[in-house]
C-alpha positions in Angstrom: 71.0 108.4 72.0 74.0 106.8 72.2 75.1 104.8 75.7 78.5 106.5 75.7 78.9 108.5 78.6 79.3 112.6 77.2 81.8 114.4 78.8 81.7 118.2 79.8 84.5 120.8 80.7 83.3 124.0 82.6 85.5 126.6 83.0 85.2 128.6 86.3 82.9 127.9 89.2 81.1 130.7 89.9 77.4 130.1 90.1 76.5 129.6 86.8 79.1 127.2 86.0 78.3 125.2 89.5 74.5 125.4 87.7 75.3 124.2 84.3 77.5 121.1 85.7 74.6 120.2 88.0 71.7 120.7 85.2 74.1 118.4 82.9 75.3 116.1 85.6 71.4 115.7 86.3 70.8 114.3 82.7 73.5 111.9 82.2 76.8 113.6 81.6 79.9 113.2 83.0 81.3 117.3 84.4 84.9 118.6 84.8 85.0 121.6 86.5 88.3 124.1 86.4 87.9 126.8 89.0 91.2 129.1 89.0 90.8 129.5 93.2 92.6 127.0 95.3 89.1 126.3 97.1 85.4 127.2 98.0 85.8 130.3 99.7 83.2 132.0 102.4 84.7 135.4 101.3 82.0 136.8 99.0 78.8 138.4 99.3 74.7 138.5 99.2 73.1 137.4 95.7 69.0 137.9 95.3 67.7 135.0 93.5 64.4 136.6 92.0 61.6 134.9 90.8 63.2 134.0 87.3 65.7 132.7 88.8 64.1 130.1 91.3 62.0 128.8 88.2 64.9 128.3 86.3 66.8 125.9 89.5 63.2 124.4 89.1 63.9 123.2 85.9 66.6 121.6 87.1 65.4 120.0 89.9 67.4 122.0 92.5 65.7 123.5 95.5 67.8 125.9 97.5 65.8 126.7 99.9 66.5 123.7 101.4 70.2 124.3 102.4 69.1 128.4 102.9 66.1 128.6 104.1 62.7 130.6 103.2 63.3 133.5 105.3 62.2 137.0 103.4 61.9 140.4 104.1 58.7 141.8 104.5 59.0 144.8 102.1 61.2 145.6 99.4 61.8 149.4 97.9 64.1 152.3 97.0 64.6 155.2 99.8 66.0 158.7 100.0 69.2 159.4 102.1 66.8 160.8 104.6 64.6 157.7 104.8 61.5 158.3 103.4 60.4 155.9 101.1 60.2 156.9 96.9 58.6 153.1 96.2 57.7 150.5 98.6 56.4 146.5 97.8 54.7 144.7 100.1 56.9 140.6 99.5 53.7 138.8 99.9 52.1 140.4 96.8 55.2 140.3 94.7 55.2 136.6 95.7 51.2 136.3 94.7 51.8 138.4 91.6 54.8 136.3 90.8 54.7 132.5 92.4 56.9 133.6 94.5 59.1 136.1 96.7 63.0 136.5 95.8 65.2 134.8 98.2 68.5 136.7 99.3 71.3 134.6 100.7 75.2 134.7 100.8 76.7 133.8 97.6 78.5 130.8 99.2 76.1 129.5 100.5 74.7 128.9 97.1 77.9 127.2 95.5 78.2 125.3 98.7 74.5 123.8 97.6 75.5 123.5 94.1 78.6 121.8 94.5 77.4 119.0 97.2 75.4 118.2 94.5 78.2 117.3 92.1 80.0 113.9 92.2 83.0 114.8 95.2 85.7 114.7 92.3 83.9 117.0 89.5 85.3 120.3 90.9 89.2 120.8 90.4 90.1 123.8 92.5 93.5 125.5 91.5 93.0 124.7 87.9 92.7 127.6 85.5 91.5 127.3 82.0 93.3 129.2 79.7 92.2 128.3 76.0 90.7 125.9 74.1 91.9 124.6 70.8 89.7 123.2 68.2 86.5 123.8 69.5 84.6 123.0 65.7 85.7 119.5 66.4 87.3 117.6 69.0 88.3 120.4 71.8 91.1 120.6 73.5 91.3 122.6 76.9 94.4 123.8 77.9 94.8 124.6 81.7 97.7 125.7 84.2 97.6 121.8 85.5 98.0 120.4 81.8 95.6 119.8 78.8 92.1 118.4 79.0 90.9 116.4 76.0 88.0 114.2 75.1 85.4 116.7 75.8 82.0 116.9 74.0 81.3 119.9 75.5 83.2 123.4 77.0 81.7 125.4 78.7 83.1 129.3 79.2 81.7 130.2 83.0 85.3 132.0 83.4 83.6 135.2 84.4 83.1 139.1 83.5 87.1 138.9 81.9 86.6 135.4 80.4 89.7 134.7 78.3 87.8 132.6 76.3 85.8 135.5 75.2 88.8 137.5 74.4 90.5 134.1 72.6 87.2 133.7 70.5 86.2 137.2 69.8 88.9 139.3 69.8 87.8 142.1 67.6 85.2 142.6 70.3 85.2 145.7 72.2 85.5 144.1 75.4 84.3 145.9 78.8 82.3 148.9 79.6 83.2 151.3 82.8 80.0 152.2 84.1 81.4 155.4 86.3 81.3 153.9 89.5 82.4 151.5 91.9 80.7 149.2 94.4 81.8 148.1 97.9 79.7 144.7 99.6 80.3 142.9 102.4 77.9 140.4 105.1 77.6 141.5 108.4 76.8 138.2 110.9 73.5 138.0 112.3 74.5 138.8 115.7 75.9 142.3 114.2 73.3 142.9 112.0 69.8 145.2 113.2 68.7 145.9 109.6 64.9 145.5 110.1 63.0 143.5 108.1 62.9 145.4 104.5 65.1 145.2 101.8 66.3 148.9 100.7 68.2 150.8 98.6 68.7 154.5 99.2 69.7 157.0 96.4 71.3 160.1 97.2 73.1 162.4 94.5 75.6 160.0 92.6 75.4 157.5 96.0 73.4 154.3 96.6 73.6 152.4 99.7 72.0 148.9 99.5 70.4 146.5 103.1 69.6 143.1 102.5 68.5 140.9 105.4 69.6 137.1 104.1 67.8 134.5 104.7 70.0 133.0 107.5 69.7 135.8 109.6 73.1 137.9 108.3 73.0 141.1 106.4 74.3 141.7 103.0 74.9 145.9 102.5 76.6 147.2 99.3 77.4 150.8 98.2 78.2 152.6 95.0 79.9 155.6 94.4 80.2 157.9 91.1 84.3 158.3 90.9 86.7 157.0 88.9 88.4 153.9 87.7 90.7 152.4 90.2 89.8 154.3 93.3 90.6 152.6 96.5 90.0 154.6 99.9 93.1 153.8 101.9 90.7 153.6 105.4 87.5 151.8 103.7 85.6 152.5 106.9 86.3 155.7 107.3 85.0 156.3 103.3 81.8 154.6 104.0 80.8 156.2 107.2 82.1 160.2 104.9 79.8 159.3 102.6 77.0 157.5 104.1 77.1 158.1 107.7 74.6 161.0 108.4 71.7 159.1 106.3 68.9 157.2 107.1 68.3 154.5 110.1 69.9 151.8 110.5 72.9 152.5 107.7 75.4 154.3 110.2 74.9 151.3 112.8 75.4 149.3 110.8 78.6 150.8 109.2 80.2 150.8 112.8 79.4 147.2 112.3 81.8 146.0 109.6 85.0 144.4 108.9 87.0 146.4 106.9 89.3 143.3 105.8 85.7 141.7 104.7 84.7 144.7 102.1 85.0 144.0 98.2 85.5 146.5 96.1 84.8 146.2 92.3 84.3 148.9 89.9 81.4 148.5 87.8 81.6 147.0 84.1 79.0 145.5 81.4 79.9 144.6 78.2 80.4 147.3 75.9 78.4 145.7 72.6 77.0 142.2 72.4 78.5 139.1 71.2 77.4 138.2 68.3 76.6 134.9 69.4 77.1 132.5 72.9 78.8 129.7 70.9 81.3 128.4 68.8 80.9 124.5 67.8 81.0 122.8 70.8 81.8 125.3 73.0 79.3 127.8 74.7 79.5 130.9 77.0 77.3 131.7 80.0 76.9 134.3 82.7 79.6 137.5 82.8 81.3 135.9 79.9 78.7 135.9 77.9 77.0 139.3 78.7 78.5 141.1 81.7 76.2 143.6 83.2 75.8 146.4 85.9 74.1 145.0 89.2 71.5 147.8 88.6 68.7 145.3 88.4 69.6 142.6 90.6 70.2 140.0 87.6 73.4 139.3 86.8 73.4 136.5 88.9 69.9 135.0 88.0 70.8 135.6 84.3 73.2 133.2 84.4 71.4 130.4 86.2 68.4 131.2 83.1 71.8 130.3 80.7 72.0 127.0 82.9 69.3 126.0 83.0 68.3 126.4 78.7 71.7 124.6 78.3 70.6 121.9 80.3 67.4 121.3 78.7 69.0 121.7 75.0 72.2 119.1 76.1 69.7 116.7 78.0 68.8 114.1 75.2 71.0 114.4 72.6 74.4 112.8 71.1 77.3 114.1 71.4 77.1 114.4 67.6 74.0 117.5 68.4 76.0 119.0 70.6 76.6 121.8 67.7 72.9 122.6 67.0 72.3 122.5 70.9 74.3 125.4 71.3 73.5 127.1 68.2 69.8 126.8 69.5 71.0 127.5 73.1 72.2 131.3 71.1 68.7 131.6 69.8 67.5 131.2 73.0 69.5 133.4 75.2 71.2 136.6 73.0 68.4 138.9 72.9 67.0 138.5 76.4 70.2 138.7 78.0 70.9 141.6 75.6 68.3 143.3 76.6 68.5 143.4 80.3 72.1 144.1 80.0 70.9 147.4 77.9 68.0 148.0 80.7 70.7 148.0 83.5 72.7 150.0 82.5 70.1 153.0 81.7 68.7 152.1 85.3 72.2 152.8 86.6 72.7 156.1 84.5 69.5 157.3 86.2 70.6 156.1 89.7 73.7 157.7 89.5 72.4 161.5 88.9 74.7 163.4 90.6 73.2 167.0 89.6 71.1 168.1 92.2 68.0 169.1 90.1 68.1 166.3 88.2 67.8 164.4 91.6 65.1 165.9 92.7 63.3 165.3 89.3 64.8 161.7 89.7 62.9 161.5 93.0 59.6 162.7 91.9 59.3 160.2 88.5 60.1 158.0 91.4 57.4 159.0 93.3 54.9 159.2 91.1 55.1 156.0 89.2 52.1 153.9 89.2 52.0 151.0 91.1 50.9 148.7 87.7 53.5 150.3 85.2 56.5 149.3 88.1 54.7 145.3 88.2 54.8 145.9 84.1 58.5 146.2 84.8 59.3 143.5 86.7 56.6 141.0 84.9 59.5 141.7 82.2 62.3 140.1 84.2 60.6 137.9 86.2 58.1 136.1 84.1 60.4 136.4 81.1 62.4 133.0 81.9 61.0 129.9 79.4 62.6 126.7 78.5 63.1 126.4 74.4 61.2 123.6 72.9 63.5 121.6 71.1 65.7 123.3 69.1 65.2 126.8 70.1 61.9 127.6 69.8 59.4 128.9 72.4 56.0 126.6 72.7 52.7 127.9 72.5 51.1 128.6 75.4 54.0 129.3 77.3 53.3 126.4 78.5 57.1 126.6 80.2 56.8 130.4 81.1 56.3 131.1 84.6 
């Protein structure tokens, strides 16, 4: 490998951009990181890092439980508005079925790891990306702040409406509405008496979500079935309408929040598939690459998977490789990513049943799922993460699978 330093651009700083600058700062290149905010911001909300996820930071050498903690919730499971339970796992045997137990923390929390372990000058805040010229050969990356040039490597982390997506595949459908919108907030710990389960509670095109972090806050979230662009002028006052008369402690803890701390996002995935994650030398990861619904909890975690295969393709090579790395890095990534994206978005559809006998029929299937056919379900997501070998290809043995 040649001794000159390679040099690579990310575009955004979201968590799977902070991931692939840290995997490729890790093995020798030199990162540039263009995030469009004017600064880290605590403003945000809970992410679960599952098991998949936590191998792939292993890959990398990043351990975040140092900087969050290890704190998890004793039980995981879905509930009806009137609390009783439709499924129910016990964390300690998802963590002996799986290596491990998922680890829910506040979303800056996890950049604020990421980026302290960055060089203090890779991140330029205030600095959109806006195209990139002539990625076949030497690219060129075009920002609000001026243009960018010398880079081996670009890297599209610009998020769920990545214009790098739209510059590069235009004749792409683009987003998918899903039907519904989601609001999500932290409460702080001293306002938080969410018990020590993580739930979600369906109710008839409803979901309210509890997450107890692992620094002793609260992450809630809460979807709704209405249409595009619907914003509650008293956000409060919506929540506690439509969620306020179910189950222990959600009503509390709806008292509980800050209004001018709620998000609200209507829910998109990508309407088809790109046809591919890369273009020469430059590559997409995370929302850009395949945006989907939160439904199964991997958005997040599929984009540190992307990280982390990018940083093992990118590790040795010349800048010369760079090319086949990210055509191998497509091979690698398209049809598991693909697939989930396809799998959350049924999950939603059937979350979101709004008739009332289909709910109850809902609820039963629910109920009556075998304890094996639901780990069969998540063995798929959480044991599906392995590192390439070489160019792409998966080793035998698994011998990187976890």
């Amino acid at each position: 490998m040649s001794t000159v330093q390679r040099h690579a651009v990310v575009a955004g700083a979201g968590i799977g951009g902070l991931t692939a600058a840290v995997a490729l700062h890790r093995h020798g290149w030199r990162v540039t990181v263009c995030e469009r905010a004017a600064g880290p911001t605590a403003v945000g909300a809970g992410i679960v890092l599952a098991p998949n996820a936590l191998h792939a930071f292993d890959t990398i050498g990043f351990d975040i439980t140092r900087s969050a903690g290890r704190t998890v919730p004793a039980a995981m499971g879905l509930r009806r508005p009137d609390g009783r339970w439709l499924s129910r796992a016990d964390t300690a045997a998802l963590a002996a079925r799986f290596g491990g137990p998922p680890l829910a923390l506040h979303r800056s929390a996890l950049a604020d790891a990421l980026a302290a372990a960055l060089p203090a000058t890779a991140i330029r805040y205030g600095v959109a990306v806006t195209s990139v010229d002539d990625a076949d050969g030497a690219p060129v990356v075009h920002t609000d702040a001026g243009d960018l040039h010398g880079a081996d490597l670009v890297i599209a982390a610009d998020g769920i409406h990545s214009p790098l997506r739209r510059q590069y595949f235009p004749d792409h459908p683009g987003l998918h509405h899903s039907g519904e919108t989601a609001w999500r907030t932290v409460l702080p710990a001293a306002a938080s008496s969410a018990g020590t389960a993580t739930a979600e509670t369906w109710g008839r095109g409803e979901r309210f979500g509890v997450v107890p972090l692992a620094d002793g806050r609260t992450y809630l979230y809460a979807t709704a079935v209405v249409p595009a662009g619907h914003r509650p002028a008293d956000v409060r006052a919506e929540l506690l309408r439509r969620y306020g008369a179910w189950h222990d402690p959600i009503p509390a803890l709806l008292e509980r929040i800050d209004p001018a701390a709620v998000l609200q996002h209507d829910l998109y995935d990508l309407a088809a598939p790109l046809p591919r994650f890369h273009h020469g030398r430059l590559a997409w990861l995370g929302d850009a690459a395949h945006a989907m619904t939160p439904n199964l909890g991997q958005g997040g975690c599929q984009a540190v998977e992307d990280a982390a295969v990018l940083g093992h393709l990118l590790a040795d090579i010349d800048a010369a490789d760079v090319p086949a790395a990210l055509a191998a890095y497509s091979a690698a990534r398209c049809a598991r990513t693909d697939a989930i994206r396809v799998r959350a978005r049924r999950a939603g559809r059937v979350a979101a049943l709004t008739h009332p006998l289909a709910v109850a029929v809902r609820d039963i299937a629910v109920r009556a799922t075998p304890a094996r056919a639901a780990n069969r379900a998540m063995a798929a997501l959480f044991e599906g993460f392995a590192l390439p070998d070489g160019m792409g290809t998966v080793p035998a043995g698994v011998a990187t699978r976890w």
